[in-house]
MARDREN-836507 format. One record per atom (N, C-alpha, C, O): residue in one letter; y, x, z. Coordinates in steps of 0.2 Angstrom, whole numbers, plus 5000, padded with zeros to 4 digits. Example, Ala and Ser with C-alpha at 12.3 -4.5 7.8 and 13.67 -1.06 7.14 Angstrom:
2
A497250665039 A497850625039 A498450665039 A498350715042 S498950645035 S499550685036 S500050645039 S500650675040 
END
This chain:
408
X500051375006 X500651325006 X501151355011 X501051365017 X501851375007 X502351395012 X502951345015 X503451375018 X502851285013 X503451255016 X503251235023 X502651235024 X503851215027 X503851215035 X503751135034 X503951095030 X503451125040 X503551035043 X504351045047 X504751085049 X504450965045 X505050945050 X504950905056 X504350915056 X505050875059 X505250855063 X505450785062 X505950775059 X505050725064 X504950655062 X505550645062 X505850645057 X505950655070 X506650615071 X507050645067 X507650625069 X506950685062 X507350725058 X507350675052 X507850635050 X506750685049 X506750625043 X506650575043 X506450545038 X506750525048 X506750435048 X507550415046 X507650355044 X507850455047 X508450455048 X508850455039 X509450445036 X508250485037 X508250505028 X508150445026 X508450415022 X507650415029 X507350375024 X507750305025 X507750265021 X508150275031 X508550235034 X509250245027 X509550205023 X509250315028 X509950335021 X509750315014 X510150285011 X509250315012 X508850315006 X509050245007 X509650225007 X508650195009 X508550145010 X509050105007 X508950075002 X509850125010 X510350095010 X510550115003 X511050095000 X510350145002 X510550184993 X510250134989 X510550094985 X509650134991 X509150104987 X509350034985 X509150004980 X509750004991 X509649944991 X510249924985 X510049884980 X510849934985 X511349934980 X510949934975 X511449944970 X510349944971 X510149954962 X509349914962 X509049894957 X509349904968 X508649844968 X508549804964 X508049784961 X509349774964 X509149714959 X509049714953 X508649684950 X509549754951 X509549814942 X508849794941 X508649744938 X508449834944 X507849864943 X507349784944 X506949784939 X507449734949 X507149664947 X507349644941 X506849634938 X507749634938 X508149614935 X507749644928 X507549594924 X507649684926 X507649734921 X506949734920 X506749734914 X506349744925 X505749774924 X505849864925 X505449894923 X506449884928 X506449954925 X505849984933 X505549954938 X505750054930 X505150074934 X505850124939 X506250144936 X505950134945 X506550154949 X506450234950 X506350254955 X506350264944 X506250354943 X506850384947 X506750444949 X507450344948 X507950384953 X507750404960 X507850454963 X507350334961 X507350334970 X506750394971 X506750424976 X506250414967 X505950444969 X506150504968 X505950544973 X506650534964 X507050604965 X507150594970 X506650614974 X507650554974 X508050544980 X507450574985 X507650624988 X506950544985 X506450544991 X506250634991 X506350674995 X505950654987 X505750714984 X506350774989 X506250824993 X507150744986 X507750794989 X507850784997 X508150825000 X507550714999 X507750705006 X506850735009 X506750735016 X506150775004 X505850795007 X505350725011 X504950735015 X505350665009 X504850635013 X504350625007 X503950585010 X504050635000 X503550644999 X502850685004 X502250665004 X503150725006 X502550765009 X502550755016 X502550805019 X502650685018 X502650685025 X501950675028 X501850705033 X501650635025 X500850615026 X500350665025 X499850665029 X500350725020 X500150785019 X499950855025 X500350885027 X499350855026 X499250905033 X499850965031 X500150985026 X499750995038 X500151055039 X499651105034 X499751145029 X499451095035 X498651135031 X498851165025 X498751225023 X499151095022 X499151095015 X499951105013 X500151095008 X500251115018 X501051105017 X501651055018 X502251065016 X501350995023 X501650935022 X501850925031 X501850965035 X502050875030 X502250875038 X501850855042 X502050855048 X501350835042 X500750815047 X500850735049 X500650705055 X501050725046 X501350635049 X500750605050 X500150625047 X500850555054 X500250505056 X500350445054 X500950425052 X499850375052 X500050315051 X500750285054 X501250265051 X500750285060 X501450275066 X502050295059 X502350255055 X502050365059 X502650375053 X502750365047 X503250365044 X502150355045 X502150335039 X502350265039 X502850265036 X502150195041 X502450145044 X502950135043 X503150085039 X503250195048 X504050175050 X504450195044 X504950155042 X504250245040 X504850255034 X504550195028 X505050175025 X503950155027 X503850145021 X504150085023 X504450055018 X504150055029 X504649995031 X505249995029 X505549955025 X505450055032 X506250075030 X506550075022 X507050045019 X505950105018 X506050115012 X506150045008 X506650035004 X505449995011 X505749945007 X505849885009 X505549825008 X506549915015 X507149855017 X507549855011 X507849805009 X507549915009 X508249945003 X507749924996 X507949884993 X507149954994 X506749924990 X506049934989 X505749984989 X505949854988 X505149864990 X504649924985 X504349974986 X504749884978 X504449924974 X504149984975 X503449994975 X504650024975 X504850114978 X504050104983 X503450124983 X504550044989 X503850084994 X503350064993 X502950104996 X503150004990 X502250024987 X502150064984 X501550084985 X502550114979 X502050174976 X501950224983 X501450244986 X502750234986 X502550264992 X501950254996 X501550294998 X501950194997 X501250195002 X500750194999 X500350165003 X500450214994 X500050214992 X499850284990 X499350304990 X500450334988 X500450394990 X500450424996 X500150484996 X500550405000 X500550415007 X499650405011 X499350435015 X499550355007 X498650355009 X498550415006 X498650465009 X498450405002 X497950464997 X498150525000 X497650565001 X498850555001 X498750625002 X498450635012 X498150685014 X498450565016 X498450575021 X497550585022 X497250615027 X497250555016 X496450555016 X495950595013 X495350595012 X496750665011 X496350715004 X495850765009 X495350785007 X496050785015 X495550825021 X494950795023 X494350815024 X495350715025 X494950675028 X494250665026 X493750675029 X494150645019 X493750615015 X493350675009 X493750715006 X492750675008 X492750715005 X493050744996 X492750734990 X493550774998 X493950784990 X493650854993 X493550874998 X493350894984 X493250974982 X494051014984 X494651004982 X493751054989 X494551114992 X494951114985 X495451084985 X494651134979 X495151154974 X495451094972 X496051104969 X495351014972 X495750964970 X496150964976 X496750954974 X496050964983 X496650954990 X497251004986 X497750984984 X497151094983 X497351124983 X497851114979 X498351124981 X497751084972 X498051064963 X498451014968 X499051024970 X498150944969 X498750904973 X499250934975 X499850934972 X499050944980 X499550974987 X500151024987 X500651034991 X500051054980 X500651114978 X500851074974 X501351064976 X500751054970 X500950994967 X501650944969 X502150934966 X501250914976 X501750884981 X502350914984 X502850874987 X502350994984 X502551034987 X503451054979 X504051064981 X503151044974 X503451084968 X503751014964 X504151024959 X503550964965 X504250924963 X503850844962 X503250834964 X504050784959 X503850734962 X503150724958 X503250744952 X502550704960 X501950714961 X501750674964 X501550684970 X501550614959 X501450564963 X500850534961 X500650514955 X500450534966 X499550514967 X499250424970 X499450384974 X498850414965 X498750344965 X498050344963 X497650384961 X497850284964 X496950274960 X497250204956 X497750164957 X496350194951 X496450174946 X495850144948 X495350194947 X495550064951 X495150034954 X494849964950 X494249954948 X495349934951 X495349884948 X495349844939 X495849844935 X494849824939 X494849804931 X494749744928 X494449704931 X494949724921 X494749664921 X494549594921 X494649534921 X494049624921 X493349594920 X492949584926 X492649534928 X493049634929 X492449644937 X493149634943 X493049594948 X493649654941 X494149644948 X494249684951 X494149744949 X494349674958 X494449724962 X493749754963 X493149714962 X493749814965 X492949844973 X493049804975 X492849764972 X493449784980 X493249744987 X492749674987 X492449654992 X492749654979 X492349604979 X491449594977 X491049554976 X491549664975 X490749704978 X490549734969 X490349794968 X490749704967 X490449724959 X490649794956 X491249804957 X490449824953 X490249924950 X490749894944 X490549854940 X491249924943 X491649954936 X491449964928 X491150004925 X491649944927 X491349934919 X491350014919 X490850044919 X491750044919 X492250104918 X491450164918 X490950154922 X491450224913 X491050244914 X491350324913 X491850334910 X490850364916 X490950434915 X490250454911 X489650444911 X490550484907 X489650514904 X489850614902 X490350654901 X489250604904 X489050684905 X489350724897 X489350684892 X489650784895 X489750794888 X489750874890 X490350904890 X489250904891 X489250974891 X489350994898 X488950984903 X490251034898 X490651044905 X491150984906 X491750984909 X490950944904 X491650894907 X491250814907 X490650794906 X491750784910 X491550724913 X491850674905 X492450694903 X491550634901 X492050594896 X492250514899 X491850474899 X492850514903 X492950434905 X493250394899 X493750404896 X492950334900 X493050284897 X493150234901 X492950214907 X493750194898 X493650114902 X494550094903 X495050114902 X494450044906 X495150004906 X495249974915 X494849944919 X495849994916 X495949974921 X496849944922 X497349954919 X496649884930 X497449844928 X497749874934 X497349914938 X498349854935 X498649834942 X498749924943 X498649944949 X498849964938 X498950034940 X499650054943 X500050074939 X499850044948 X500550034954 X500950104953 X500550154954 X501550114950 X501750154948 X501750214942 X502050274942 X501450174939 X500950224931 X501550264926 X501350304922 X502050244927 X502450304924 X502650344926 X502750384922 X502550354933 X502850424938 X502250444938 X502250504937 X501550424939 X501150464941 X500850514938 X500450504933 X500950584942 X500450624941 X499850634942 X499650694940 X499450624944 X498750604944 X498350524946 X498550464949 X497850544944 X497550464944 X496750474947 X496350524945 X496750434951 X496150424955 X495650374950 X495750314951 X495250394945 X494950344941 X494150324944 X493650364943 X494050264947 X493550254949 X493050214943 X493150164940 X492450264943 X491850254937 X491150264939 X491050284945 X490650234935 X489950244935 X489850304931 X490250314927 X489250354933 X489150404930 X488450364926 X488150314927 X488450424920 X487850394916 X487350434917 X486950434913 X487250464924 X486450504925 X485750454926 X485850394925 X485250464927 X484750444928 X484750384933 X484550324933 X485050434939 X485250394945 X486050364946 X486350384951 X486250334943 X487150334940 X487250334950 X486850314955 X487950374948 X488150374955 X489050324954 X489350304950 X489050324958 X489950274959 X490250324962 X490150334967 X490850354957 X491350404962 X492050404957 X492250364953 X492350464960 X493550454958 X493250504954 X492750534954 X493750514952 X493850574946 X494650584944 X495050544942 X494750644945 X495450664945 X495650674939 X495450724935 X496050624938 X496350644929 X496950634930 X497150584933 X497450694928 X497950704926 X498150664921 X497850664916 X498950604922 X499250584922 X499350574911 X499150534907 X499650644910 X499650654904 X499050674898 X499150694893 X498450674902 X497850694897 X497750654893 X497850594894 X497550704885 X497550674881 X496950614882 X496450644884 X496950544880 X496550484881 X496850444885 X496450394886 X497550464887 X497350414893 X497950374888 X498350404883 X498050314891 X498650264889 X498750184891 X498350144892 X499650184890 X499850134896 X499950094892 X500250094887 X499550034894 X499949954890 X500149934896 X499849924902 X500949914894 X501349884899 X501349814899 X501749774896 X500949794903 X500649704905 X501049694913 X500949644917 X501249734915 X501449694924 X502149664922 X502649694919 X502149614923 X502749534921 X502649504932 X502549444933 X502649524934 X502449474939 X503249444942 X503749464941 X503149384945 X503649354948 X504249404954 X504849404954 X503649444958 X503949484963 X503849554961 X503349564957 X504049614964 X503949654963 X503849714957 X503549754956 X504449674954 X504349684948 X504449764944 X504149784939 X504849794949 X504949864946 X504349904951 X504449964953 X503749884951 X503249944953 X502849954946 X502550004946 X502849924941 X502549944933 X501949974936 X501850034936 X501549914939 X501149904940 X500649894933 X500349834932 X500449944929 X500349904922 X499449944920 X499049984923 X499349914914 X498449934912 X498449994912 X499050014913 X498050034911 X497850094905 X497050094906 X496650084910 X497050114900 X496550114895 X496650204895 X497150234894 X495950224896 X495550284895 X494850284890 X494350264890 X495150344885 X494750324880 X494450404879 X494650454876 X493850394883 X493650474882 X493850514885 X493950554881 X494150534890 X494650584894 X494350634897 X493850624901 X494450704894 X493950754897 X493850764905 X494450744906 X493650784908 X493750794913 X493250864919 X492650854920 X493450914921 X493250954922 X492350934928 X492450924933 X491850944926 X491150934931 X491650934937 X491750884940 X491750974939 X491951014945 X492450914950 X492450884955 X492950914943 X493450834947 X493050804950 X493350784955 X492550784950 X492250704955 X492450734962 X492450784964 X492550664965 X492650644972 X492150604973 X491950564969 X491950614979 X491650584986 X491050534979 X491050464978 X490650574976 X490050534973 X489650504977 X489250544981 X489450444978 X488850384981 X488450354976 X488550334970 X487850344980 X487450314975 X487650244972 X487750194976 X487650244965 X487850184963 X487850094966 X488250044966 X486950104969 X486750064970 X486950034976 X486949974978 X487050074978 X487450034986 X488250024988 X488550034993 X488550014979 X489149984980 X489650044983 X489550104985 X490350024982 X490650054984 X490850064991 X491050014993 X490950124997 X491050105001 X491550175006 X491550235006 X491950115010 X492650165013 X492650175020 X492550135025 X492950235021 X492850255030 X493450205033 X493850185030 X493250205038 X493750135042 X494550165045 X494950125047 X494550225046 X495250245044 X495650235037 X496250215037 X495350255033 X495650235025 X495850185025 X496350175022 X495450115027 X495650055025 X496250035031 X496749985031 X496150075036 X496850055042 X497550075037 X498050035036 X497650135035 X498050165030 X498350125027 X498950095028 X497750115023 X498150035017 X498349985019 X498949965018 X497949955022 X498149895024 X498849895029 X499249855028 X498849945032 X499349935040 X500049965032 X500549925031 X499950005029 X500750035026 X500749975019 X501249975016 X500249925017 X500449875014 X500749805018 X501149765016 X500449815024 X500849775026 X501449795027 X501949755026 X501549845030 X502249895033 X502849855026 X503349815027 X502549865019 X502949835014 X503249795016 X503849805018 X502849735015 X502949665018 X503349655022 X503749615021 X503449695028 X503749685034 X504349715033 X504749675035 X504549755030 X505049795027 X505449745024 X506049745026 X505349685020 X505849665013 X505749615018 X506249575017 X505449575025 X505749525028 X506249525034 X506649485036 X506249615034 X506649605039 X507249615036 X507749605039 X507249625028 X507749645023 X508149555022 X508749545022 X507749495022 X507949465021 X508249415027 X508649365026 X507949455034 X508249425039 X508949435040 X509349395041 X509149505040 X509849545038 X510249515034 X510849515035 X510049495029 X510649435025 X510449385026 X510949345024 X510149365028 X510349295033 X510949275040 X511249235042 X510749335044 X510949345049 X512049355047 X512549325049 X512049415041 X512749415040 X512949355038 X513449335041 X512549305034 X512649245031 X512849195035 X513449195035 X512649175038 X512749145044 X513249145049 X513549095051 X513349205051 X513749235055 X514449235050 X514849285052 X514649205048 X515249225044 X515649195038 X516149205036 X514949115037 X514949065033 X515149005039 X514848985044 X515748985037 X515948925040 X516048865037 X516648855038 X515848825035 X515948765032 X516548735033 X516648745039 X517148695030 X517448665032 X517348585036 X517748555038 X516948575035 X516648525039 X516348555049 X516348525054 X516148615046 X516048615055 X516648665058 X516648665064 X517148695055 X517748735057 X517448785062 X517748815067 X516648805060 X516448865063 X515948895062 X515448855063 X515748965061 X515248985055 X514548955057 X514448935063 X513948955053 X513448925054 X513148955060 X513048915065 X513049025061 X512949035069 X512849005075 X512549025079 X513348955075 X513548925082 X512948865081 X512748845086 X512848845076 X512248765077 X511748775080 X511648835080 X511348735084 X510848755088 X509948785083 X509548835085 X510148725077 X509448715073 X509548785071 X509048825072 X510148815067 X510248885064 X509848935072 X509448975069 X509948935076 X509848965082 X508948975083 X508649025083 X508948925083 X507948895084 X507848935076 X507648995077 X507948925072 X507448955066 X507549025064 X507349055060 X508149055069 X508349135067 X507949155072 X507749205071 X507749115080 X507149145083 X506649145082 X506249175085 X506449095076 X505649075072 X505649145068 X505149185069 X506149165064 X506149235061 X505849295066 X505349335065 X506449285072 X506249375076 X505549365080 X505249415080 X505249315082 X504549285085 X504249325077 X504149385078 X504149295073 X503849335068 X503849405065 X503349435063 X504549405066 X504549495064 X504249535068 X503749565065 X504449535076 X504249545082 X503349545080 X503049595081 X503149515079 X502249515078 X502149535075 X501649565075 X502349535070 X502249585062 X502349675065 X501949715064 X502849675069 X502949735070 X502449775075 X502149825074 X502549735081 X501949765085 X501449755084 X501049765090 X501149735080 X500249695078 X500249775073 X499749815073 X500649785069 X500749855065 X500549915069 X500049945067 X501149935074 X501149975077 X500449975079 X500050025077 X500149925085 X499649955086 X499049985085 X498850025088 X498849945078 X498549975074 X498550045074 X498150085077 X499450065070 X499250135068 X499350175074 X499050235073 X499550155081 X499150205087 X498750195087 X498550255090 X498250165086 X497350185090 X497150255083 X497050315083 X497350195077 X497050255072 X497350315072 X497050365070 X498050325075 X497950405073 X497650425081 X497550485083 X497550395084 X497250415091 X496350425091 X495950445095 X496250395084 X495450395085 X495250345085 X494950325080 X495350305091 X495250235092 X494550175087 X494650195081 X494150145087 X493850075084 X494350045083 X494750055087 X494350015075 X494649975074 X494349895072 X494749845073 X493749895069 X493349835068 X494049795062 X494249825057 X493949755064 X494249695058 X495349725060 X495849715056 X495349755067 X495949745065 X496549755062 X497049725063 X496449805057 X496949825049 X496949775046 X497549755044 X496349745044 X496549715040 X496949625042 X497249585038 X496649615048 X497149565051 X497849575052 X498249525053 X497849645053 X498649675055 X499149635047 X499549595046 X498849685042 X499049645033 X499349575034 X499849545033 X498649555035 X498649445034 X499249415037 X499649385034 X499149445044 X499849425048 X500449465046 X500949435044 X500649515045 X501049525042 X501349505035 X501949505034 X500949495030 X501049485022 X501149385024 X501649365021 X500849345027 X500949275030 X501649275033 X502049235030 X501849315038 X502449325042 X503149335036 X503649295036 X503049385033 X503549395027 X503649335022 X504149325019 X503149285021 X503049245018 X503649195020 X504149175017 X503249185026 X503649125031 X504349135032 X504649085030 X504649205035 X505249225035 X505649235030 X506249235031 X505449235024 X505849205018 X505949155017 X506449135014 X505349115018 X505549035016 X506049015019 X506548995016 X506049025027 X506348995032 X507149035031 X507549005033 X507249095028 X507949105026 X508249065021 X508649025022 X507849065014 X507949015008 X508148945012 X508748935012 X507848905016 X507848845018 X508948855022 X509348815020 X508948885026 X509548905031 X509848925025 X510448915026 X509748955020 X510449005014 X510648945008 X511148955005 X510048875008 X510548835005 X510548864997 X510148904994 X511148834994 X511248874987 X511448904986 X511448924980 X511748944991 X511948994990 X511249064991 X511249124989 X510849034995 X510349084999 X509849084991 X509349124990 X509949024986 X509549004979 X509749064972 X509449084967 X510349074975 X510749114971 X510549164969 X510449204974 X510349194960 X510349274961 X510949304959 X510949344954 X511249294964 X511849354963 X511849374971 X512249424974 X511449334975 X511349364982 X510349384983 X509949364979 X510249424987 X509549454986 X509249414991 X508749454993 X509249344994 X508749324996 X508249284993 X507749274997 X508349254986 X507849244982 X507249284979 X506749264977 X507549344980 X507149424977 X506549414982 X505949404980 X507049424989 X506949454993 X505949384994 X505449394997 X506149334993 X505549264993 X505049294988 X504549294990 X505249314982 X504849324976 X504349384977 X503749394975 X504949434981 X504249514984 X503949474987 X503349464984 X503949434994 X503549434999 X502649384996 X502049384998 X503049344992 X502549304991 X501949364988 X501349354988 X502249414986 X501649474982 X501349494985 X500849524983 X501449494991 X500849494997 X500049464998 X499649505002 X499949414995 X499549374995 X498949404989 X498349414991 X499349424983 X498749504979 X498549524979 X498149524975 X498449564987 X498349634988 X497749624990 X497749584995 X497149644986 X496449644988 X496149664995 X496549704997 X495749654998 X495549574999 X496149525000 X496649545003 X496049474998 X496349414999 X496349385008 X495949395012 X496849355008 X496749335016 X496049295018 X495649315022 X495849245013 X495149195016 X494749265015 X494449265020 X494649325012 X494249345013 X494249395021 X493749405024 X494749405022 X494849455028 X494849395035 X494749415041 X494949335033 X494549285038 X493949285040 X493749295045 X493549285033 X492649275034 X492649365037 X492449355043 X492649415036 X492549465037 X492549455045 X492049465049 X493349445048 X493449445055 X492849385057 X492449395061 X492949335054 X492349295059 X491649345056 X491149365060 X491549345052 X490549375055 X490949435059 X490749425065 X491149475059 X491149515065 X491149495073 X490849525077 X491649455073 X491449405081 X490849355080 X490649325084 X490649355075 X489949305075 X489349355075 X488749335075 X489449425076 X488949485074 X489249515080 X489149575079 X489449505086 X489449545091 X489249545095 X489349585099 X488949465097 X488549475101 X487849515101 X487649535107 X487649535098 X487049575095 X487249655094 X486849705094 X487649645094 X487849725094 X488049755099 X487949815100 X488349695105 X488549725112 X487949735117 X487849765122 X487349685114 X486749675117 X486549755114 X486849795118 X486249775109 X486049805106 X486349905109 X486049955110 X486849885109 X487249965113 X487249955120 X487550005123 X486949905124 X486849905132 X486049925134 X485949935140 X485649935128 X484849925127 X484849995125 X485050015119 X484650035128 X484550115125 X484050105120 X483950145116 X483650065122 X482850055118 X482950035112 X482450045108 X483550005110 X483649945107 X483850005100 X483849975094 X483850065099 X484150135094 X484750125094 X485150095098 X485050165087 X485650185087 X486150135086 X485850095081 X486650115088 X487150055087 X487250075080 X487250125077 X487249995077 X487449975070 X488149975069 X488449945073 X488550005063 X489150005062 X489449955063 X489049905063 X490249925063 X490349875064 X490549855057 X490549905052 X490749795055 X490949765049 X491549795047 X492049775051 X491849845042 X492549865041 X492749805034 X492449765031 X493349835033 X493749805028 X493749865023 X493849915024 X493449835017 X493849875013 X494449875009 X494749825009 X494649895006 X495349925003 X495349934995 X494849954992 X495849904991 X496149894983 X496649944982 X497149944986 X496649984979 X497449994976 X497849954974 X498449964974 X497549884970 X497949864970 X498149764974 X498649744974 
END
């Protein structure tokens, strides 16, 4: 891999510009269902695909921290965009991390390097739902000589027009079935899209099915094979990833809606009060309800992604980072709609939109009750763990309860 890394404070600066681009066709793109193929050119030319990508491999070496900050940035101006982004951004930052075969990091990563290329998994299905709610994949690989033949149908595939590769998670049909991804390129013959994502928010991530009918696949593609029977399961960095840059989303499109609030306000004068709403106290108290929320959204983020790129345990806190975040986004739109009146109802202005992404937060597997019961049995499981790591006698300390992670 011959291209150079840059320099964080070089490209944050890119994606703040992107952002502001972005945001003038957002609505088109709400509006339409269209899947937003411009904005990823854009990113490609400003160089932040390959931010999250090790130097190793070519990419700029970024860490969660940055990764973060640009997908926030990305979807102030549009959400959409930055869910596939972050989701892209996982995967390439876990292609070392996790056990992927040298030759699949290599095909990726040049890939990432020579033009937009864009990597996602395919997890989720009708029937069974998400992994995170424990249950194995209809979805199957079966043995056919030298190739793997995938079968099976999968929803909620975030970005499925632009992607060039697909992380398709399957049961293998050996004696011992194992549960593992398999890299299937994007246009192999079998693979196909039915377009079903209609959702209220978020509309231009063309989030939509495909059905896999037979897809060959080379022996050699499987990732990170487990035995079937003990479910799927993820290193506790991965799920900080996800969780911390889906919430980053969320946090992104509230602070998008605080920003047209704040103009609104600042500059709407009613002829009843002969002075723009800004000056009322109640307007004052609920734009402080906003920044107290952003403000925790933001540093409850942040810290997260310092420990994890620092190494750091993280226990329940990723996915707590999400809940409060994707909640906070929630609330912060409401409470602009509330202060925006009909004009704030209008769509010919974006803080309607801006209500409709944030509520899509609430989707993203696990569900918040479940990332509650997770956090409490771990404080209800630690007493025993803390005994148990003070007791040399007591053996090896037991892992702690992590979160697992959805594509979608």
């Amino acid at each position: 891999m011959s291209a150079a890394p840059t320099r964080f404070d070089e490209l944050l600066p890119r994606a703040v510009a992107a952002a502001d681009h972005f945001a003038h066709t957002a609505a088109v793109y709400d509006r339409n269902t269209e899947f937003p193929f411009a904005n990823f050119d854009r990113l490609f030319d400003d160089d932040l695909l390959r931010l999250t990508s090790s130097v190793a491999n070519g990419g700029h070496g970024g860490g969660l921290k940055e990764a973060q900050a640009v997908v926030a940035e990305i979807a102030r101006g549009e959400p959409s965009t930055a869910l596939v982004l972050a989701m892209h951004y996982s995967h390439h930052a876990a292609l070392t991390r996790t056990r992927w075969p040298a030759h699949l990091v290599e095909r990726v990563s040049k890939a990432n390097l020579e033009g937009v290329a864009l990597l996602n998994s395919a997890q989720v299905e009708p029937r069974v739902g998400s992994p995170s709610h424990g249950g194995l994949p209809d979805t199957k690989a079966v043995r056919d000589g030298d190739v793997w033949r995938i079968t099976g149908h999968k929803s909620y595939a975030t970005g499925s027009p632009l992607l060039k590769w697909i992380s398709v998670l399957a049961v293998t049909d050996e004696p011992e079935p194992r549960l593992a991804s398999f890299l299937v390129p994007r246009e192999a013959p079998g693979v196909h899209e039915v377009e079903t994502w209609n959702a209220t928010g978020m509309r231009a991530t063309a989030s939509h099915d495909l059905i896999f009918d037979r897809v060959a696949v080379p022996l050699a593609d499987i990732i990170d094979p487990q035995p079937a029977a003990g479910g799927l399961k993820r290193d506790e960095l991965g799920s900080a990833w996800y969780f911390t840059l889906i919430g980053s989303v969320y946090h992104g499109i509230a602070r998008s809606a605080r920003d047209w609030l704040v103009d609104f306000v600042s500059h709407h004068a009613p002829a009843s009060l002969g002075a723009p709403l800004a000056t009322l106290p109640r307007i004052q108290d609920e734009l402080g309800e906003i920044e107290v929320k952003l403000t925790t959204s933001e540093r409850l983020l942040r810290s997260v992604a310092e420990d994890a790129d620092a190494g750091r345990p993280l226990g329940p806190a990723a996915g707590i980072a999400k809940h409060v975040a994707t909640e906070n986004a929630i609330a912060v739109t409401t409470i602009a709609l509330d202060l925006g009146g009909n004009i704030g109802l209008s769509r010919d202005n974006p803080l309607e939109r801006h209500h409709r992404d944030a509520l899509c937060g609430k989707a993203h597997a696990p569900q918040n009750n479940m990332i509650r019961v997770i956090a409490a049995k771990a404080r209800l499981n630690a007493p025993a763990r803390e005994a148990a790591a003070a007791t040399p006698e007591a053996g090896p300390r037991k892992p702690s309860l992590s979160l697992v992670s959805s594509a979608s």
